[in-house]
N, CA, C and O atoms as CSV, one atom per row, in Angstrom:
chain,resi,resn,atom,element,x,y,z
A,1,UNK,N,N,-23.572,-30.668,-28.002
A,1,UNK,CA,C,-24.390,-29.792,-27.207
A,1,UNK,C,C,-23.491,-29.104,-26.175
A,1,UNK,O,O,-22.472,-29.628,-25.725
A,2,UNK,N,N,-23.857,-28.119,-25.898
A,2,UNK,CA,C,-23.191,-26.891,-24.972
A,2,UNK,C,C,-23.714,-26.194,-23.855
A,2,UNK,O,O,-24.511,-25.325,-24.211
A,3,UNK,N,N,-23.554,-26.265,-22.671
A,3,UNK,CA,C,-24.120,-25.330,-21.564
A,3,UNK,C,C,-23.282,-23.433,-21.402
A,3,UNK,O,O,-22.178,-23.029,-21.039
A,4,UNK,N,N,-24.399,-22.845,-21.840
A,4,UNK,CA,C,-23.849,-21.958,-21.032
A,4,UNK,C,C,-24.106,-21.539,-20.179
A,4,UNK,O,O,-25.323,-21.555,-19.995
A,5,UNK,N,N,-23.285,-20.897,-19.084
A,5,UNK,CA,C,-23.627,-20.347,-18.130
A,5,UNK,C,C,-23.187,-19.088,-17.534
A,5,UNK,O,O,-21.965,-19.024,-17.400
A,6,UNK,N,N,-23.753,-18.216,-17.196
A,6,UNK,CA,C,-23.694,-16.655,-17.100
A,6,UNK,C,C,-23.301,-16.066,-15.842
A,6,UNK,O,O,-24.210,-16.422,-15.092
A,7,UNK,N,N,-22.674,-15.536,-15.318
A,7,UNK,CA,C,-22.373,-15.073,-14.397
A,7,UNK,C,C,-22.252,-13.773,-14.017
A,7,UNK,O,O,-21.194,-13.234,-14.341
A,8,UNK,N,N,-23.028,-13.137,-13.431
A,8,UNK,CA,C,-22.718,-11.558,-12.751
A,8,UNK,C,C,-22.139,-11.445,-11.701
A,8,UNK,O,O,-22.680,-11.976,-10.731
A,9,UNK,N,N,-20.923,-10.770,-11.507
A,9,UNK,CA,C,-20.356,-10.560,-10.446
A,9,UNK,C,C,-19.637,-9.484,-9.918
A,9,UNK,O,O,-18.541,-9.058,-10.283
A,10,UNK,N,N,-20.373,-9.084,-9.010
A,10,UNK,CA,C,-19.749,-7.652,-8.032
A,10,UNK,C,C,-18.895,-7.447,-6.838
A,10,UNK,O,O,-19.338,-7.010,-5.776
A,11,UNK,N,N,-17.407,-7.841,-7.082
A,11,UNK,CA,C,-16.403,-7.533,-6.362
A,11,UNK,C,C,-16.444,-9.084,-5.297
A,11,UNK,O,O,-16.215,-9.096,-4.088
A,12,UNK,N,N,-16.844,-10.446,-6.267
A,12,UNK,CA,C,-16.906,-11.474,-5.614
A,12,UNK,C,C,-15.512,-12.406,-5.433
A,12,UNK,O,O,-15.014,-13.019,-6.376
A,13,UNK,N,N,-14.901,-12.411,-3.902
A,13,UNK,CA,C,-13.881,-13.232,-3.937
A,13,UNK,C,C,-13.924,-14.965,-4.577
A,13,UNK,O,O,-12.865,-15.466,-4.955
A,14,UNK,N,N,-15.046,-15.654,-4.632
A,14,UNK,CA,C,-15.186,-16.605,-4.719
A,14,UNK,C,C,-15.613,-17.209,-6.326
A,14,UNK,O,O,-16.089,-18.289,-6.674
A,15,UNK,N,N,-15.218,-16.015,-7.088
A,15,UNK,CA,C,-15.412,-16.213,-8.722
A,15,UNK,C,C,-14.823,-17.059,-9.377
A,15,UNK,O,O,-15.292,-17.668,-10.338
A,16,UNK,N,N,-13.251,-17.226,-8.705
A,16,UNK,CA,C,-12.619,-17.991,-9.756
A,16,UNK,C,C,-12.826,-19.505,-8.956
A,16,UNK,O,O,-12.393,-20.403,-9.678
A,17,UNK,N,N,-13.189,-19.843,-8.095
A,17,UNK,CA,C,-13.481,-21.243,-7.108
A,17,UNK,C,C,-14.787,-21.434,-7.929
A,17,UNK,O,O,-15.081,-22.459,-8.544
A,18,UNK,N,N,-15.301,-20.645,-7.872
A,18,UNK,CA,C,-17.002,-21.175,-8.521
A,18,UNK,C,C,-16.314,-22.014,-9.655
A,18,UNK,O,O,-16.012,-23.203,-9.549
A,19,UNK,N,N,-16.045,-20.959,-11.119
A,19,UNK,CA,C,-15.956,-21.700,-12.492
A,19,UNK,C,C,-14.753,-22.747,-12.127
A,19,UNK,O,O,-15.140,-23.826,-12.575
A,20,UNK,N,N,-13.557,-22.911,-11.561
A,20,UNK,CA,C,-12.594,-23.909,-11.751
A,20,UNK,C,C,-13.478,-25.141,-10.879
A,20,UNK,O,O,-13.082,-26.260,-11.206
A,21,UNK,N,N,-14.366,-25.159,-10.050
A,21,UNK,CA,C,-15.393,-26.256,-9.479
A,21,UNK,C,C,-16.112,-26.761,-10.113
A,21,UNK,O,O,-16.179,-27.989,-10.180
A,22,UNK,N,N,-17.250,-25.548,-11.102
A,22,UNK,CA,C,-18.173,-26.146,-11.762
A,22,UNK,C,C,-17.185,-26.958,-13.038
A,22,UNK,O,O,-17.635,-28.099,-13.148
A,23,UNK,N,N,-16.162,-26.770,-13.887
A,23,UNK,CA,C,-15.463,-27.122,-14.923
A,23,UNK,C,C,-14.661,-28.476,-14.484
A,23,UNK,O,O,-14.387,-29.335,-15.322
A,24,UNK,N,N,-14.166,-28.650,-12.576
A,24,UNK,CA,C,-13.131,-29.633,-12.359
A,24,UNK,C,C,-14.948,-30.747,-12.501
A,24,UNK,O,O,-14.804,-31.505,-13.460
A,25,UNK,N,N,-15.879,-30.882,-12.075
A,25,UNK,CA,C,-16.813,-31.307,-11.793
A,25,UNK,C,C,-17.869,-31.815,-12.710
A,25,UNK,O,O,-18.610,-32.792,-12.602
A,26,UNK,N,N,-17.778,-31.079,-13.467
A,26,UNK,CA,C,-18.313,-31.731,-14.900
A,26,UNK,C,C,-17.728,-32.478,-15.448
A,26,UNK,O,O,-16.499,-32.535,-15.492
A,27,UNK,N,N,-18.836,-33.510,-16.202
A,27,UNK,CA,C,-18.318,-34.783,-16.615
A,27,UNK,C,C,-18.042,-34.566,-17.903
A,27,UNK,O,O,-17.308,-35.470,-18.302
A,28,UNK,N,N,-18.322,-33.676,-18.866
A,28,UNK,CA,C,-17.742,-32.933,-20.101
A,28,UNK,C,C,-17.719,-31.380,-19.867
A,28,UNK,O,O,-18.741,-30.758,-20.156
A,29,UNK,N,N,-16.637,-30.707,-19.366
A,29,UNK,CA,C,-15.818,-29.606,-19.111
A,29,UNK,C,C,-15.795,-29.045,-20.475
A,29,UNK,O,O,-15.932,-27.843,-20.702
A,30,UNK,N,N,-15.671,-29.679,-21.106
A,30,UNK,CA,C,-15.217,-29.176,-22.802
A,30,UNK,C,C,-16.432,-28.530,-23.109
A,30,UNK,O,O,-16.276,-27.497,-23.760
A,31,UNK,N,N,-17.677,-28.850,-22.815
A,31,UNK,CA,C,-19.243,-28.089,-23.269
A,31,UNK,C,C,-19.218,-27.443,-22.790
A,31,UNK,O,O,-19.215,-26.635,-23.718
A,32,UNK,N,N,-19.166,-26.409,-21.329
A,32,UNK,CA,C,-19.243,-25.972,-20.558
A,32,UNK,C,C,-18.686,-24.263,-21.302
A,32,UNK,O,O,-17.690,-24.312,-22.024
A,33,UNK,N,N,-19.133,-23.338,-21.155
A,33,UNK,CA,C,-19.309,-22.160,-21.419
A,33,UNK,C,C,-19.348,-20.968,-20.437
A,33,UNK,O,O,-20.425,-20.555,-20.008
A,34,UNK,N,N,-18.666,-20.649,-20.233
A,34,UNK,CA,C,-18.884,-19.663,-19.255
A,34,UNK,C,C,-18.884,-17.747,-19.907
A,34,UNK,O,O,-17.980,-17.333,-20.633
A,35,UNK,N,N,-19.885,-16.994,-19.516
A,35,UNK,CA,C,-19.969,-15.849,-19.533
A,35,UNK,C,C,-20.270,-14.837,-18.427
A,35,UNK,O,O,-21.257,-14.461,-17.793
A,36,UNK,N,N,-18.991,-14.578,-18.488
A,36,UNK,CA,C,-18.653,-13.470,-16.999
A,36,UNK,C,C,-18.453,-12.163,-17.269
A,36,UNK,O,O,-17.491,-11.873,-17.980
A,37,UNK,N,N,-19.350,-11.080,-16.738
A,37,UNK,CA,C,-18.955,-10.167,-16.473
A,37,UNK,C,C,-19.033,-9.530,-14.839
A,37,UNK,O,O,-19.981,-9.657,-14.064
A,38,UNK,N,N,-17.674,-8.781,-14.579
A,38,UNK,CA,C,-17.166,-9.305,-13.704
A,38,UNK,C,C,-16.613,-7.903,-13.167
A,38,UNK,O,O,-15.551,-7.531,-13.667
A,39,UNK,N,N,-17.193,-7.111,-12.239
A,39,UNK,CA,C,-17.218,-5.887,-11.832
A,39,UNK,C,C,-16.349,-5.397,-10.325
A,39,UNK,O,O,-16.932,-4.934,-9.345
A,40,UNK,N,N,-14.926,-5.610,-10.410
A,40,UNK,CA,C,-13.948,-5.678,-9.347
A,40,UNK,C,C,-13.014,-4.799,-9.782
A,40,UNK,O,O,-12.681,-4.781,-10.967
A,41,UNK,N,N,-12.356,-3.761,-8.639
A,41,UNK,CA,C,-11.292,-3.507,-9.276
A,41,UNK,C,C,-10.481,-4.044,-10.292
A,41,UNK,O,O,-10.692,-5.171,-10.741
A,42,UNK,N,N,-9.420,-3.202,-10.751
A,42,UNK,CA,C,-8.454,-3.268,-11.814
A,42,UNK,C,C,-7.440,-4.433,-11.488
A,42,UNK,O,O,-7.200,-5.529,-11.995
A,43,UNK,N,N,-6.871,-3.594,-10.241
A,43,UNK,CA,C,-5.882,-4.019,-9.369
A,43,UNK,C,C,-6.286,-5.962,-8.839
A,43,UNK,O,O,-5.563,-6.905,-8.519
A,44,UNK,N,N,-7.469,-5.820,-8.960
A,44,UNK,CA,C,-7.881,-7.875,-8.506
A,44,UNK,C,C,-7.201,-8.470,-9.326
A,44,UNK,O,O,-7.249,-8.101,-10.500
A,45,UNK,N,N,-6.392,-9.538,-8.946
A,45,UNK,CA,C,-5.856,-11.052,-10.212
A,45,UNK,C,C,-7.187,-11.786,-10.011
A,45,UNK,O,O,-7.571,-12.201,-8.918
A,46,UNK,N,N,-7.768,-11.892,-11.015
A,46,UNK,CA,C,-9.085,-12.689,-11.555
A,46,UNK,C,C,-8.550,-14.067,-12.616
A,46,UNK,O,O,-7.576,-14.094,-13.368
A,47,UNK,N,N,-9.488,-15.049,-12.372
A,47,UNK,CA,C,-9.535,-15.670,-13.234
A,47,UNK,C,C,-8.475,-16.348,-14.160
A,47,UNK,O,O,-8.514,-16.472,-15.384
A,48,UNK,N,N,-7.379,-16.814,-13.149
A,48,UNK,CA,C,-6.012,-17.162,-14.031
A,48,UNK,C,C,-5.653,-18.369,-14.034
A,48,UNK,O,O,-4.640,-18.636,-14.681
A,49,UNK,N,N,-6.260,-19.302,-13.426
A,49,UNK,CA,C,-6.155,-20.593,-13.139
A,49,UNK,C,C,-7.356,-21.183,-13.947
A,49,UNK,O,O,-7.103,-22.253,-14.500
A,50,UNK,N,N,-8.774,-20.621,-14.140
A,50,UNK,CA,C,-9.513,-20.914,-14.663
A,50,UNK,C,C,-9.512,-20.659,-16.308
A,50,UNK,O,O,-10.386,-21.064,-17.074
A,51,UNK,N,N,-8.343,-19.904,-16.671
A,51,UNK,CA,C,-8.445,-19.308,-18.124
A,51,UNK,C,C,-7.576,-21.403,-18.629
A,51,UNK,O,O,-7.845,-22.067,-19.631
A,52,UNK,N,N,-6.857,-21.688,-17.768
A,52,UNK,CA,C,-6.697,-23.370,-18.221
A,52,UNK,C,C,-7.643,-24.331,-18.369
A,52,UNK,O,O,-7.333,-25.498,-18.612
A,53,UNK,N,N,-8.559,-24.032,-18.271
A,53,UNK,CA,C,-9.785,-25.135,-18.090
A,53,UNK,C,C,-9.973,-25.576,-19.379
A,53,UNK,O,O,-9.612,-24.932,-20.364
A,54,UNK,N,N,-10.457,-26.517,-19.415
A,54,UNK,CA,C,-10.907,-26.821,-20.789
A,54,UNK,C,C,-12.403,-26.342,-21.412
A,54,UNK,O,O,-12.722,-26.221,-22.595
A,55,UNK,N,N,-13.155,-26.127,-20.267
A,55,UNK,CA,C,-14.282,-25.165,-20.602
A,55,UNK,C,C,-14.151,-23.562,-21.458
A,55,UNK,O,O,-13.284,-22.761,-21.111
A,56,UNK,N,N,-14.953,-23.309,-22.388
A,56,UNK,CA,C,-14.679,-22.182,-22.633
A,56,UNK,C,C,-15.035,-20.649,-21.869
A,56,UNK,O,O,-15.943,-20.517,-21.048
A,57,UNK,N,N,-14.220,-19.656,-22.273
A,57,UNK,CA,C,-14.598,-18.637,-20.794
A,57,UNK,C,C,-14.878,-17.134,-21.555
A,57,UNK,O,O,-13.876,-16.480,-21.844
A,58,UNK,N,N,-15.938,-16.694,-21.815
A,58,UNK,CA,C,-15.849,-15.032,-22.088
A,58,UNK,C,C,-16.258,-14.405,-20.940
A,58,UNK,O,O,-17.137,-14.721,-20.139
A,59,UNK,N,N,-15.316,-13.244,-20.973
A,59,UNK,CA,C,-14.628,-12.320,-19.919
A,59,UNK,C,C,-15.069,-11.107,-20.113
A,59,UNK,O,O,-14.684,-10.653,-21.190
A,60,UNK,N,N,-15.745,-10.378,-19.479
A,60,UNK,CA,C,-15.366,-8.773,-19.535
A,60,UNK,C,C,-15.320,-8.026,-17.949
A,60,UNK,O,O,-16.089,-8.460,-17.091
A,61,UNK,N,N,-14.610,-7.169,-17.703
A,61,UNK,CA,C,-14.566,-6.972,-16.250
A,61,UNK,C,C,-14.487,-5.171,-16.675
A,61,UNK,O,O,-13.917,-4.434,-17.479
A,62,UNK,N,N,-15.576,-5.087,-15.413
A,62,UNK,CA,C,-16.419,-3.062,-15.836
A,62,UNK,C,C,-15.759,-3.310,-14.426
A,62,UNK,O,O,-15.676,-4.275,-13.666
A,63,UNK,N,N,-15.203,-1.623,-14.418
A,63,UNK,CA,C,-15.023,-0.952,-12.833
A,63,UNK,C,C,-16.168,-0.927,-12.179
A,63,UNK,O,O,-17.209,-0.867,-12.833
A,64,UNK,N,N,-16.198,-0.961,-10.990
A,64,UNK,CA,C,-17.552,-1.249,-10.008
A,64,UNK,C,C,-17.720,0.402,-9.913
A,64,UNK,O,O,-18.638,0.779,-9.185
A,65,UNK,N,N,-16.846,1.534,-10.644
A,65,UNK,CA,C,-17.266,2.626,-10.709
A,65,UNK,C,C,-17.960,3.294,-11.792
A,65,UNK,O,O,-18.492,4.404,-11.809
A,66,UNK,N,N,-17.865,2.495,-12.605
A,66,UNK,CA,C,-18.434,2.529,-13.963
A,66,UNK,C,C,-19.854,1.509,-14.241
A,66,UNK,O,O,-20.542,1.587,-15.259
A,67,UNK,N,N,-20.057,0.743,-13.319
A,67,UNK,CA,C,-21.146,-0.033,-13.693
A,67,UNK,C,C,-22.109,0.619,-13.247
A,67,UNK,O,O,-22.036,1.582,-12.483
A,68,UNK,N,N,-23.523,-0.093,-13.905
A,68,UNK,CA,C,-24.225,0.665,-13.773
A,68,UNK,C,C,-25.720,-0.193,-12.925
A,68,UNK,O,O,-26.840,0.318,-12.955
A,69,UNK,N,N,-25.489,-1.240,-12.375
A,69,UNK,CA,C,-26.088,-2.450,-11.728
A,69,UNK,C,C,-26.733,-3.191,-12.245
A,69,UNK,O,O,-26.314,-3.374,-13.389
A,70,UNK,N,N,-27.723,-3.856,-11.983
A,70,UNK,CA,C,-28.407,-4.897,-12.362
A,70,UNK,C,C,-29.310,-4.881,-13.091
A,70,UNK,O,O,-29.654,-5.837,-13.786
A,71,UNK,N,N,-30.097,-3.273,-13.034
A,71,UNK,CA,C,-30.623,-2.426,-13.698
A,71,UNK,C,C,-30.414,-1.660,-14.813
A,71,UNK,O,O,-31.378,-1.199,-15.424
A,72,UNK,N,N,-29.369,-1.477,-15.137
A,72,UNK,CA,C,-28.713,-0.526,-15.880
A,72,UNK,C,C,-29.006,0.919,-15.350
A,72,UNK,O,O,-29.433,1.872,-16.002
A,73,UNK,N,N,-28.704,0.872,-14.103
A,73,UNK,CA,C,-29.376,2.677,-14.036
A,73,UNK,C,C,-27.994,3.065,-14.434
A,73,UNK,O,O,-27.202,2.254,-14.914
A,74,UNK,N,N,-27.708,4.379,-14.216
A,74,UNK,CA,C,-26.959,5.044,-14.383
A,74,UNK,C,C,-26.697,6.221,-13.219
A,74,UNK,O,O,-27.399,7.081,-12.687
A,75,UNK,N,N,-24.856,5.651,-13.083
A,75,UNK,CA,C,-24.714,6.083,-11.647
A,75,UNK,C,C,-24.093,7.714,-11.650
A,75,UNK,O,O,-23.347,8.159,-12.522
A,76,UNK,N,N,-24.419,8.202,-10.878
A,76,UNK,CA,C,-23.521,9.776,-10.871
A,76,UNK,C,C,-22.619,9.883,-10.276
A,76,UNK,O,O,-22.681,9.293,-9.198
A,77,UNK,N,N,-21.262,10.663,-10.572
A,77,UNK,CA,C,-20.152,10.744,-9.746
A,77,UNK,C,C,-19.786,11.644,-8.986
A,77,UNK,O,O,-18.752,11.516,-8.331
């Protein structure tokens, strides 16, 4: 059995502390699933300590100029 767990995140310093906490903290890390998309500049180092975990991790990271929120609206430039 497998947890996943989902994550939205908009230009959050505290992303990669969350998953390397919830993964050091679990008593099977190995089930543990993570799905992030993850809306921060280019230029941010994300997620590099946590890509070691033994939990698994899907990633996608949208420019916070390109997203389109929580909503999906659609933003104008």
């Amino acid at each position: 059995m497998s947890i996943f767990i989902s994550i939205a995140s908009y230009c959050d310093p505290l992303l990669t502390f969350t998953i390397e906490r919830a993964a050091r903290t679990a008593r099977h890390p190995q089930r543990l699933h993570f799905g992030v998309v993850d809306q921060s500049p280019a230029a941010t180092p994300r997620l590099q300590a946590a890509k070691d975990s033994p939990a698994k991790l899907s990633y996608l990271r949208i420019d916070p100029l390109d997203a389109r929120g929580p909503a999906g609206r659609v933003l104008l430039r």
